[in-house]
C-alpha positions as a Markdown table, in Angstrom:
| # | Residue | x | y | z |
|---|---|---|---|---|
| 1 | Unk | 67.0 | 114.4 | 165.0 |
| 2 | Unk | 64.6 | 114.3 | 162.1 |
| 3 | Unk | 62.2 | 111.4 | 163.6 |
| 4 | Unk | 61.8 | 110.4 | 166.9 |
| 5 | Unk | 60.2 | 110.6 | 170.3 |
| 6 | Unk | 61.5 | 113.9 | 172.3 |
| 7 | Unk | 61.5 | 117.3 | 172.3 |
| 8 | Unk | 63.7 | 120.3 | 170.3 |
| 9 | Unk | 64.5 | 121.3 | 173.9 |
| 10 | Unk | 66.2 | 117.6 | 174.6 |
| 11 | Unk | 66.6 | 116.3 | 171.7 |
| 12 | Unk | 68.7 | 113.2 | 171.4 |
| 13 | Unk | 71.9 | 112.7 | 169.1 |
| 14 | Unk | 71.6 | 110.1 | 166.3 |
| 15 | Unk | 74.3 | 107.9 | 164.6 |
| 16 | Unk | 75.8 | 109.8 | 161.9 |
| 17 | Unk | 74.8 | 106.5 | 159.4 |
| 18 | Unk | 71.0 | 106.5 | 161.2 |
| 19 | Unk | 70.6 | 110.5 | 160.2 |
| 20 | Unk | 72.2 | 109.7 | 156.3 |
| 21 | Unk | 68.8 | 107.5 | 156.0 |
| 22 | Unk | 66.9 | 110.2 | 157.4 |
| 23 | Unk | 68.5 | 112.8 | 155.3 |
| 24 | Unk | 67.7 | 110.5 | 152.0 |
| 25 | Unk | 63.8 | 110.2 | 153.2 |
| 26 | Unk | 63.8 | 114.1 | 153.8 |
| 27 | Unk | 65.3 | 114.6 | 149.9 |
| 28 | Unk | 62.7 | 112.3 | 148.5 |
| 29 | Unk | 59.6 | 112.0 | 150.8 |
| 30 | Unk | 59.7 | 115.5 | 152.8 |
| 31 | Unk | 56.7 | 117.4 | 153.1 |
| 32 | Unk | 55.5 | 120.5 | 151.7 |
| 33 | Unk | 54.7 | 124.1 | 153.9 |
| 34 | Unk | 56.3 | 125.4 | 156.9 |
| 35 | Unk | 60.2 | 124.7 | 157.2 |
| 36 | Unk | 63.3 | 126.8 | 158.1 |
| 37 | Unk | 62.8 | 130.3 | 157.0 |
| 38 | Unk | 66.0 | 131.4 | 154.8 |
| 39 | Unk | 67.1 | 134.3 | 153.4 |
| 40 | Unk | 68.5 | 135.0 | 150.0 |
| 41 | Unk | 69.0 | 138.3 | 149.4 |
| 42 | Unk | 66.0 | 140.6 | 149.7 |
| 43 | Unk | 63.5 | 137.5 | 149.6 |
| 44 | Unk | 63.3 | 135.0 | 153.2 |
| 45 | Unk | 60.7 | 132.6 | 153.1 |
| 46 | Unk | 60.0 | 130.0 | 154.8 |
| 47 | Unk | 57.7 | 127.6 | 152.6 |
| 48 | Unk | 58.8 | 124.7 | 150.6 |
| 49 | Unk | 57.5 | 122.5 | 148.1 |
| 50 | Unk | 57.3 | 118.4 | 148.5 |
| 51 | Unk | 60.1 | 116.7 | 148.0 |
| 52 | Unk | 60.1 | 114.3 | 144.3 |
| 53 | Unk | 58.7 | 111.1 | 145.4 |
| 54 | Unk | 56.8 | 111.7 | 148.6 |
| 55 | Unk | 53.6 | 110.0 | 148.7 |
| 56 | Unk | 54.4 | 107.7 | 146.1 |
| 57 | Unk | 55.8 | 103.9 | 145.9 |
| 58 | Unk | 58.5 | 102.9 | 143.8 |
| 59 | Unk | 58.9 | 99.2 | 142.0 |
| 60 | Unk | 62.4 | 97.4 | 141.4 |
| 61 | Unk | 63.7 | 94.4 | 140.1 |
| 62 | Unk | 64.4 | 92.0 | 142.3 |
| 63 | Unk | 67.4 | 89.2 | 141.8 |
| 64 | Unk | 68.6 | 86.2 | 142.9 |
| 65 | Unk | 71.7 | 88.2 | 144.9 |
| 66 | Unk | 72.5 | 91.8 | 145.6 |
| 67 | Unk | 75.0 | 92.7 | 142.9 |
| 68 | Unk | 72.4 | 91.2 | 140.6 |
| 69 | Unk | 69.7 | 93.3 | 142.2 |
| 70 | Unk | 71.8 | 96.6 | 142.2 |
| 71 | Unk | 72.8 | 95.8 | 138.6 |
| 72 | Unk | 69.1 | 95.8 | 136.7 |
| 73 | Unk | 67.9 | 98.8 | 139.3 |
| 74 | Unk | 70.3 | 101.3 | 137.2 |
| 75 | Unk | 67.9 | 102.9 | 134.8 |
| 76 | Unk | 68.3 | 103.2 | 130.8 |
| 77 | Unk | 67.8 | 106.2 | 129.2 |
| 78 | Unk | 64.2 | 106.8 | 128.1 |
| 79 | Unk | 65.2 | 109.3 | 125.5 |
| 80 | Unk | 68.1 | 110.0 | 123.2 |
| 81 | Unk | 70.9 | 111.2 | 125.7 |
| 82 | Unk | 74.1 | 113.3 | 124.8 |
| 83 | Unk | 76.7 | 110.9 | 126.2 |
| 84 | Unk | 79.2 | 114.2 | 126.2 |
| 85 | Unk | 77.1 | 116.1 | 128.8 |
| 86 | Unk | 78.6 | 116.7 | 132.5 |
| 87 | Unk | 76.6 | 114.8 | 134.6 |
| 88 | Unk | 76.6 | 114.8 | 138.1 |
| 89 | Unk | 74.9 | 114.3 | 141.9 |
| 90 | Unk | 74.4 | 117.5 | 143.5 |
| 91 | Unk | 77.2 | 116.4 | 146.6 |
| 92 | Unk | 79.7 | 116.4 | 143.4 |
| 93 | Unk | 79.2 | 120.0 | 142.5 |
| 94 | Unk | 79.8 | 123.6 | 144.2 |
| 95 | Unk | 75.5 | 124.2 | 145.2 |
| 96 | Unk | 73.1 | 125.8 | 142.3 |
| 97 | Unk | 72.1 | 129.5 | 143.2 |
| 98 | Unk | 69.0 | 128.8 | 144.9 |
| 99 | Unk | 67.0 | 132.0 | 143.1 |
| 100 | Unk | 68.5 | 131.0 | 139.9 |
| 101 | Unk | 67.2 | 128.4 | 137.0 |
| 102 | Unk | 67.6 | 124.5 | 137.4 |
| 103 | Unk | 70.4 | 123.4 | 135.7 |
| 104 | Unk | 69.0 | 120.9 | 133.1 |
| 105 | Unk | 68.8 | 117.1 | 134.0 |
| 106 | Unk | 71.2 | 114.6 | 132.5 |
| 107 | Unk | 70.8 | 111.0 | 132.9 |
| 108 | Unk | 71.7 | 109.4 | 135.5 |
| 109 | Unk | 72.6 | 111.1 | 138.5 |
| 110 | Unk | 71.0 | 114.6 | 138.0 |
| 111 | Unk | 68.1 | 112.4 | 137.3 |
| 112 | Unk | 67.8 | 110.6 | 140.0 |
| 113 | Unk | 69.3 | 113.0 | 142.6 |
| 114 | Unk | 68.9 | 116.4 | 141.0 |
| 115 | Unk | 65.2 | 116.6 | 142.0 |
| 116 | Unk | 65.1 | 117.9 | 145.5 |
| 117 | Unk | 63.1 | 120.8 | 146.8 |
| 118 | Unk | 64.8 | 120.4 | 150.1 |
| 119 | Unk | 67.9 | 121.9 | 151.8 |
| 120 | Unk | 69.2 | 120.0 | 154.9 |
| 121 | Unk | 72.1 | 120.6 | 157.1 |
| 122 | Unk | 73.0 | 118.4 | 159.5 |
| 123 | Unk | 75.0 | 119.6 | 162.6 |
| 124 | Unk | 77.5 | 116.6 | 164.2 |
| 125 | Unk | 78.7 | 116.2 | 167.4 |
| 126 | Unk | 82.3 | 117.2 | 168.0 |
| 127 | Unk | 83.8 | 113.9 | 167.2 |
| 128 | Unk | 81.8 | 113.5 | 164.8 |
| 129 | Unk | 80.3 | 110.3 | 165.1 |
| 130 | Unk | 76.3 | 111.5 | 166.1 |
| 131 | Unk | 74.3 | 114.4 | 164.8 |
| 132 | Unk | 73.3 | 116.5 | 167.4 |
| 133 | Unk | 71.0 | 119.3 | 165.1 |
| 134 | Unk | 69.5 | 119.7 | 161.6 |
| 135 | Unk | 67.7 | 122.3 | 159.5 |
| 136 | Unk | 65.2 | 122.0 | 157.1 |
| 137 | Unk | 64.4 | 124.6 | 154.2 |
| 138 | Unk | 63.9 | 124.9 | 150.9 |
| 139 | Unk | 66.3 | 124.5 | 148.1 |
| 140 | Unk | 64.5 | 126.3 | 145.2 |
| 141 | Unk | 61.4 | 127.8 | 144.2 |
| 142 | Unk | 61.5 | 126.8 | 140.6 |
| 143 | Unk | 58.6 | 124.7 | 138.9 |
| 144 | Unk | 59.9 | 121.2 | 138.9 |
| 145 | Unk | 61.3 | 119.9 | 135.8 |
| 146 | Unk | 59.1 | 117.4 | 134.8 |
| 147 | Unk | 61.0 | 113.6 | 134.3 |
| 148 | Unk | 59.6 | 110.5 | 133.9 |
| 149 | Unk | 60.6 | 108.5 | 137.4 |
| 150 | Unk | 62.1 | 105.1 | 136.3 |
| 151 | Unk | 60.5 | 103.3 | 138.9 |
| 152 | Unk | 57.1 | 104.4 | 139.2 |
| 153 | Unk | 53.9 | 103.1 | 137.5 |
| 154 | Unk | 51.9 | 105.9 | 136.0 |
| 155 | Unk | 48.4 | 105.9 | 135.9 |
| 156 | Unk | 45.5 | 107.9 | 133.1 |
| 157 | Unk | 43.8 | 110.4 | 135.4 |
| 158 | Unk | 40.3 | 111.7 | 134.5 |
| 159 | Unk | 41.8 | 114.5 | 132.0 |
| 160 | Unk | 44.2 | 112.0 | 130.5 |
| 161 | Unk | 47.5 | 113.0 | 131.9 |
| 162 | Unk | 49.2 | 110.4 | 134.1 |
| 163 | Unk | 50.4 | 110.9 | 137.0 |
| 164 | Unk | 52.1 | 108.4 | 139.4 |
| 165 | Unk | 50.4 | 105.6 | 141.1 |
| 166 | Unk | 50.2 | 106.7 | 145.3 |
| 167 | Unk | 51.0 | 105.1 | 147.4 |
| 168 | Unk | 48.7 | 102.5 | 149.9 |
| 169 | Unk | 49.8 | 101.2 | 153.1 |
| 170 | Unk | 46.5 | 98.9 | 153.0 |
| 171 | Unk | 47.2 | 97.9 | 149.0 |
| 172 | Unk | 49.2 | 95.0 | 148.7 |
| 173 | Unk | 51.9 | 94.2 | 146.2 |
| 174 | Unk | 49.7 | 91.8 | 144.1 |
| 175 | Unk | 47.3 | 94.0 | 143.5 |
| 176 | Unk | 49.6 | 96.3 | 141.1 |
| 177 | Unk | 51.1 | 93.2 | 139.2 |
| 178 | Unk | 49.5 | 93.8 | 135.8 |
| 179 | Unk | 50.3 | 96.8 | 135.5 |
| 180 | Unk | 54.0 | 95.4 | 135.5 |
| 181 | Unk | 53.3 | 92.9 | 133.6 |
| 182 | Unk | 51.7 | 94.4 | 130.8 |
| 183 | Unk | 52.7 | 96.6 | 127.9 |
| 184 | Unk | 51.8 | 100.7 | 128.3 |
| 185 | Unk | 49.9 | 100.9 | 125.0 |
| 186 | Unk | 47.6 | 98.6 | 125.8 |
| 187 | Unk | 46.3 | 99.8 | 129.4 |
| 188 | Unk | 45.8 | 102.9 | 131.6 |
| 189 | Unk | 48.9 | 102.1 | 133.5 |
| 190 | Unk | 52.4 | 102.4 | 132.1 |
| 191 | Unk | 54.6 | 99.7 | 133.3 |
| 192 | Unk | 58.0 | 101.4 | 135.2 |
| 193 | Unk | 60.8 | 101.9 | 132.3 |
| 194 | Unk | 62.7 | 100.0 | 135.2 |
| 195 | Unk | 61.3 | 96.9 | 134.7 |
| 196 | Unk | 61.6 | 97.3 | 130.9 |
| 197 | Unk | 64.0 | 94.7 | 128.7 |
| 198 | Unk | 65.1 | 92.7 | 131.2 |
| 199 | Unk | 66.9 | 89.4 | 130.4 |
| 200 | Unk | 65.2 | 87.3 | 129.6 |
| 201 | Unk | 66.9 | 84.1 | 130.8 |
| 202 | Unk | 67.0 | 85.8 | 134.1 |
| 203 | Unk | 63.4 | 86.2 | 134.3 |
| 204 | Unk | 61.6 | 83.3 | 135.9 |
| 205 | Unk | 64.3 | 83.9 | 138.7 |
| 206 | Unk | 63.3 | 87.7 | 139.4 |
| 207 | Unk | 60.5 | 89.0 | 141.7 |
| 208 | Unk | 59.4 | 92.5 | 142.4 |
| 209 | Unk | 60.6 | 94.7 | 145.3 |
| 210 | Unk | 58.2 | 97.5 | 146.1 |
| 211 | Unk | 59.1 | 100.7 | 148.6 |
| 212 | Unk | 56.0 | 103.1 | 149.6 |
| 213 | Unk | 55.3 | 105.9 | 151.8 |
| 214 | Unk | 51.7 | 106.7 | 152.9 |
| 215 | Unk | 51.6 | 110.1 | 153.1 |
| 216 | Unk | 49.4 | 113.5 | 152.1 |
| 217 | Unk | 50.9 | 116.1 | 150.0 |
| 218 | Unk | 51.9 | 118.2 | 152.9 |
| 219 | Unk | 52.7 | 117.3 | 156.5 |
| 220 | Unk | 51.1 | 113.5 | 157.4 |
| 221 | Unk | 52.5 | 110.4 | 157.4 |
| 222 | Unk | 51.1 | 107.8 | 157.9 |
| 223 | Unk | 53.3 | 104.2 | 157.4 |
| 224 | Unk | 56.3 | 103.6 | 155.1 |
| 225 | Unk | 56.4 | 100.1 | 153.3 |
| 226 | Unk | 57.7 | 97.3 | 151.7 |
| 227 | Unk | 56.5 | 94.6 | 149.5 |
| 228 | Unk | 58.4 | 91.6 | 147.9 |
| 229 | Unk | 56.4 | 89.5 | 145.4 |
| 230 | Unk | 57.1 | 86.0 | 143.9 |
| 231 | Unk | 59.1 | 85.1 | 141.0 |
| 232 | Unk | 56.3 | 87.0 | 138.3 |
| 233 | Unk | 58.6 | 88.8 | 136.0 |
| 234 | Unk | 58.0 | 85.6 | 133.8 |
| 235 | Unk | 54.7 | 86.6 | 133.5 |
| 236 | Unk | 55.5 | 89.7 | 131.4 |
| 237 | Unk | 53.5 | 90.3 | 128.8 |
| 238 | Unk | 56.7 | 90.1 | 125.8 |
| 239 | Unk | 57.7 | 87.0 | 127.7 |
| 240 | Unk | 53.8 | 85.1 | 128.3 |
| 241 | Unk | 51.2 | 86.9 | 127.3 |
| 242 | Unk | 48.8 | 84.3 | 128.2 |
| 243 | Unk | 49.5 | 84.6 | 131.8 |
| 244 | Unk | 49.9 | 88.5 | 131.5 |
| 245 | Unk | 46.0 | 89.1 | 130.3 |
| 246 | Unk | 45.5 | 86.1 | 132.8 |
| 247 | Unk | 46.7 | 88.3 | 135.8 |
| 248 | Unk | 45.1 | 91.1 | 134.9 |
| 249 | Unk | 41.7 | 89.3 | 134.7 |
| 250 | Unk | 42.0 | 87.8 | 138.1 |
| 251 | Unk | 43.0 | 91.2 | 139.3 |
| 252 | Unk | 40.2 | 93.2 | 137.6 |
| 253 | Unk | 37.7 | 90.8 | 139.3 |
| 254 | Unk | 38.7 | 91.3 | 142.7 |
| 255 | Unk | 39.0 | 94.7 | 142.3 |
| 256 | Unk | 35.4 | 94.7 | 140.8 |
| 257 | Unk | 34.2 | 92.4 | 143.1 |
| 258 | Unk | 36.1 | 94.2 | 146.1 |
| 259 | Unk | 34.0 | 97.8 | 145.0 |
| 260 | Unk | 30.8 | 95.9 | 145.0 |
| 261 | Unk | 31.4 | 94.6 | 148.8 |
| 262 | Unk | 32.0 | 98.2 | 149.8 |
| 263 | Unk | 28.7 | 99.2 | 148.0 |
| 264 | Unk | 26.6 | 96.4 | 149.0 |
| 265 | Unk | 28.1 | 97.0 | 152.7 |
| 266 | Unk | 26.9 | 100.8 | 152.8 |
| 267 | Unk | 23.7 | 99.8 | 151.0 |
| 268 | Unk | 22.9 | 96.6 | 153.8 |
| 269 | Unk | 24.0 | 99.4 | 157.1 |
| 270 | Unk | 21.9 | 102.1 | 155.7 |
| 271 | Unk | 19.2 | 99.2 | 155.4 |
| 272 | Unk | 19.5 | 98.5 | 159.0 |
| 273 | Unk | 19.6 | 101.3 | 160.7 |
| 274 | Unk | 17.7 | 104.0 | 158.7 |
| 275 | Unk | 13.9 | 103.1 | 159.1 |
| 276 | Unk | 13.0 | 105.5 | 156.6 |
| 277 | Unk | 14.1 | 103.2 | 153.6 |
| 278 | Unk | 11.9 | 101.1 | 151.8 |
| 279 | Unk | 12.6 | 97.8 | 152.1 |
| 280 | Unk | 10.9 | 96.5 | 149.0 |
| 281 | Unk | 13.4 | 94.5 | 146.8 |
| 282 | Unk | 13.6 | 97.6 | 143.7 |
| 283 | Unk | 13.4 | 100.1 | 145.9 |
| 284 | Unk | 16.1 | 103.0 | 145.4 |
| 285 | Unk | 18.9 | 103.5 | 148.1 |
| 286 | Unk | 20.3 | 107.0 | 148.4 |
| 287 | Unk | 23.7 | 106.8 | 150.3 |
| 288 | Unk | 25.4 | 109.6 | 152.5 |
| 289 | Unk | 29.1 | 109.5 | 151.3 |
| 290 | Unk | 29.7 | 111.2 | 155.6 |
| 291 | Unk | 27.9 | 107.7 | 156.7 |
| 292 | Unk | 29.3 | 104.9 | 155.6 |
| 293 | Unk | 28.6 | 102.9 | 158.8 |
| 294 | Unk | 31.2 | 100.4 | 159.8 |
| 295 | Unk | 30.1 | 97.6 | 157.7 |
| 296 | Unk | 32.3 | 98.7 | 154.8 |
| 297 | Unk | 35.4 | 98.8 | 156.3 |
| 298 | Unk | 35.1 | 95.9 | 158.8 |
| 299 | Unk | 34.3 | 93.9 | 155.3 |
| 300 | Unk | 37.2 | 94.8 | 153.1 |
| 301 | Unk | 39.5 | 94.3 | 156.4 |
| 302 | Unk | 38.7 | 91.0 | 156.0 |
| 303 | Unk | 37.9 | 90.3 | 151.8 |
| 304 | Unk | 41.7 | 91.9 | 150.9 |
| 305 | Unk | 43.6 | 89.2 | 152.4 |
| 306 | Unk | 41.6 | 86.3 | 151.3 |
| 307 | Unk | 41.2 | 87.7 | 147.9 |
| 308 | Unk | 45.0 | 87.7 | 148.0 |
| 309 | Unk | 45.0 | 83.6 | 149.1 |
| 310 | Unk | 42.6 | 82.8 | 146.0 |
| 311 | Unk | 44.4 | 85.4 | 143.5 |
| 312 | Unk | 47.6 | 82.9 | 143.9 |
| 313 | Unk | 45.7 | 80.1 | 143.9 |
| 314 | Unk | 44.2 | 81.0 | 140.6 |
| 315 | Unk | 47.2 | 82.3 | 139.3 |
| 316 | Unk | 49.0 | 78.5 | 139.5 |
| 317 | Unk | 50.0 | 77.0 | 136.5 |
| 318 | Unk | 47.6 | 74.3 | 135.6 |
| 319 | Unk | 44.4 | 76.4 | 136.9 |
| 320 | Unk | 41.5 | 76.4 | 135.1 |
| 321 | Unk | 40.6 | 80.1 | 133.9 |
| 322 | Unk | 37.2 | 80.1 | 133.3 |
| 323 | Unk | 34.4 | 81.5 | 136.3 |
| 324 | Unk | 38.0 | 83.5 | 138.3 |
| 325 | Unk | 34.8 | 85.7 | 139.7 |
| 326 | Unk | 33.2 | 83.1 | 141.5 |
| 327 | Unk | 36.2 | 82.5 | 144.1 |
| 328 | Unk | 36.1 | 85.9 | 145.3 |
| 329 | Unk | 32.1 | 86.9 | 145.4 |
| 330 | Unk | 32.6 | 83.7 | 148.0 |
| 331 | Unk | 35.1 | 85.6 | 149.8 |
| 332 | Unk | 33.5 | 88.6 | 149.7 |
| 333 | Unk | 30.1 | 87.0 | 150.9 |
| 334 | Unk | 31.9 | 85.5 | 153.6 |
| 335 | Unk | 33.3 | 88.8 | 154.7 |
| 336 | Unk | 30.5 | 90.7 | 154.6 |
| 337 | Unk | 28.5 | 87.8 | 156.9 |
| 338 | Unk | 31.6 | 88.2 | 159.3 |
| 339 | Unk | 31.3 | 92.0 | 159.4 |
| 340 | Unk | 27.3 | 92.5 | 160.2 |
| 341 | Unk | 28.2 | 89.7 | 162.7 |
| 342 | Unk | 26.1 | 87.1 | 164.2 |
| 343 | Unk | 24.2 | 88.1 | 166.6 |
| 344 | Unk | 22.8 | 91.1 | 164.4 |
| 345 | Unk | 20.9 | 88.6 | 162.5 |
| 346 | Unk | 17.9 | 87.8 | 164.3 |
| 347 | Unk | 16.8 | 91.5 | 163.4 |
| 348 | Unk | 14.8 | 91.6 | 160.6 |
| 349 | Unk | 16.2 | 94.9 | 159.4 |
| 350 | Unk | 19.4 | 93.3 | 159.6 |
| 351 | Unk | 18.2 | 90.2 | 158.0 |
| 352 | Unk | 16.3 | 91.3 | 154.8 |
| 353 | Unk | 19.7 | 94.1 | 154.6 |
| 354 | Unk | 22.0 | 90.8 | 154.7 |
| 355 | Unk | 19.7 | 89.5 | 152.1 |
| 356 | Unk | 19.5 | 92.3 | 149.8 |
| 357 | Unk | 23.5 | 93.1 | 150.0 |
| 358 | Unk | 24.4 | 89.2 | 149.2 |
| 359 | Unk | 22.2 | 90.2 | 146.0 |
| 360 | Unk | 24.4 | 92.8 | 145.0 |
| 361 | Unk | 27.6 | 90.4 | 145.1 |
| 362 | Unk | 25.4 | 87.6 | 143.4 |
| 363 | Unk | 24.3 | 89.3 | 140.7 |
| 364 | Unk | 27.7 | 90.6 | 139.6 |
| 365 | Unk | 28.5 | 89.4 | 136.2 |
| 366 | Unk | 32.1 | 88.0 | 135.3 |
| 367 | Unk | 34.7 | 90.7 | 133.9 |
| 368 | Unk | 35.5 | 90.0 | 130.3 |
| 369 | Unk | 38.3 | 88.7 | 128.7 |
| 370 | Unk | 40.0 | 92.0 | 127.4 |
């Protein structure tokens, strides 16, 4: 009804448990712009706004067993609450007027529930078992009343303001782990209150369960995902800060080192094929952002995955921790040698561009310690 291969002229009936998941990713993840017009008195528009956590991944503990799991997902409050308040999930409630103000947010359920921008109504089948229809509109035209998610990472923008981290269907799981490992004050990330005080006798058991969905701000989407890492909650910084600033140096230099690859990529393609360019060692290199040439990507296809291989390697207890840089500039190296490809060697564009784009990653000096 909401997703799938057919036509509104034949469209197919859905289990009345498939559509409930499809209802919950329309509530968090639906799109912005065009949906069902609606009328509410003299206004009817047909415009809506995207739903709370659409493009954006969210991060949970993960335990040993489900009740465990379900248990350390419920969020704490992140502010002083008023434990006499009314609170409730929007299902346990007559419906808000949608013209009128939001009804303030109480902690949990309006929290967590109380956030969508969406109205859905799902039409079932006379015995009720499949639904055979649905509409999509808008709930309310309010500003959204701004909450800090439980389960997100925030991240500083430019400006200063955080916003949440988006999410990445080419970004694996490791690469976010110091940022929930380490304490907010002392980075540009703040760690998801989720995955704040947590037992600690319960840690070195606990990994991290990610859920993302790939998507713009309006109507594309492109993959939804899951991630489950190790057991690294141990690693928090309150528990082992050793291995916290540890983590977040290995990550820093395969990030570095990753944004150095795609640089020296562009740099060696426009080398090779532009025969404008000078191709004395200091000359100057101006790139054209609309012409990356496929270098670039073919290259980080490639480095991401190994990097990942020598992050856990270097992450084992026991490693040593000094030169973390060099394991990945040989990765990277060895991607970027797989991406120009071997028989584009014997040109001697291609060659003294190989040559001057291995320079790049050679001459990259080791992130520091902080």
């Amino acid at each position: 009804v909401l997703f799938g291969h057919f036509t509104d002229t034949a469209p197919v009936p859905v289990p009345a448990a498939e559509a409930a998941w499809h209802l919950i990713a329309q509530l968090y993840y639906g799109p912005s712009g065009q949906c069902t017009p609606r009328r509410i008195t003299s206004e009817r528009a047909g415009s809506g706004d995207a739903a709370p956590l659409r493009k954006s991944v969210s991060y949970f503990a993960w335990g040993p067993e489900l009740f465990t799991t379900l248990v350390l997902a419920v969020p704490s409050p992140q502010a002083e609450v008023d434990w006499e308040t009314q609170d409730a999930c929007p299902w346990e409630e007559d419906l808000n007027a949608p013209l009128g103000a939001l009804p303030p947010l109480t902690w949990p359920g309006r929290m967590l529930t109380g956030r969508f921008r969406h109205a859905a109504l799902l039409v079932p089948s006379e015995d009720g078992r499949t639904v055979t229809d649905s509409y999509l509109t808008w709930s309310t035209h309010e500003p959204p009343q701004k909450v800090r998610d439980p389960y997100q990472i925030l991240d500083r923008r430019g400006d200063g303001e955080f916003q949440p981290r988006e999410a990445d269907g080419a970004r694996a799981l490791w690469r976010d782990l110091d940022s929930l490992l380490l304490k907010d004050s002392r980075q540009d990330a703040r760690r998801p209150p989720a995955l704040e005080h947590l037992p600690k006798w319960l840690l070195p058991r606990l990994r991290v369960r990610a859920y993302g969905f790939d998507q713009d701000g309006q109507q594309k989407d492109s993959v939804w995902f899951r991630a489950t890492s190790p057991r690294i909650l141990q690693w928090q910084e309150e528990n082992d800060a050793e291995m916290a600033y540890h983590v977040k140096r290995c990550h820093t230099a395969a990030e570095q080192i990753g944004d150095r690859l795609d640089f020296a990529a562009r740099i060696a393609w426009k080398i090779a094929t532009d025969t404008s360019v000078d191709l004395s060692p200091k000359a100057k290199i101006k790139l054209d952002a609309r012409k990356p040439g496929p270098w670039a990507l073919a290259a980080l296809t490639r480095y991401w995955p190994a990097a990942e291989k020598e992050f856990w390697q270097l992450t084992e207890p026991g490693h040593p921790t000094d030169r973390i840089d060099r394991p990945f500039v040989d990765v990277a190296l060895a991607a970027l040698d797989e991406a120009i490809g071997q028989a584009n060697r014997a040109d001697i564009r291609v060659a003294r561009a190989r040559h001057r784009a291995r320079g790049l990653l050679l001459a990259l000096p080791q992130p520091s310690a902080d």
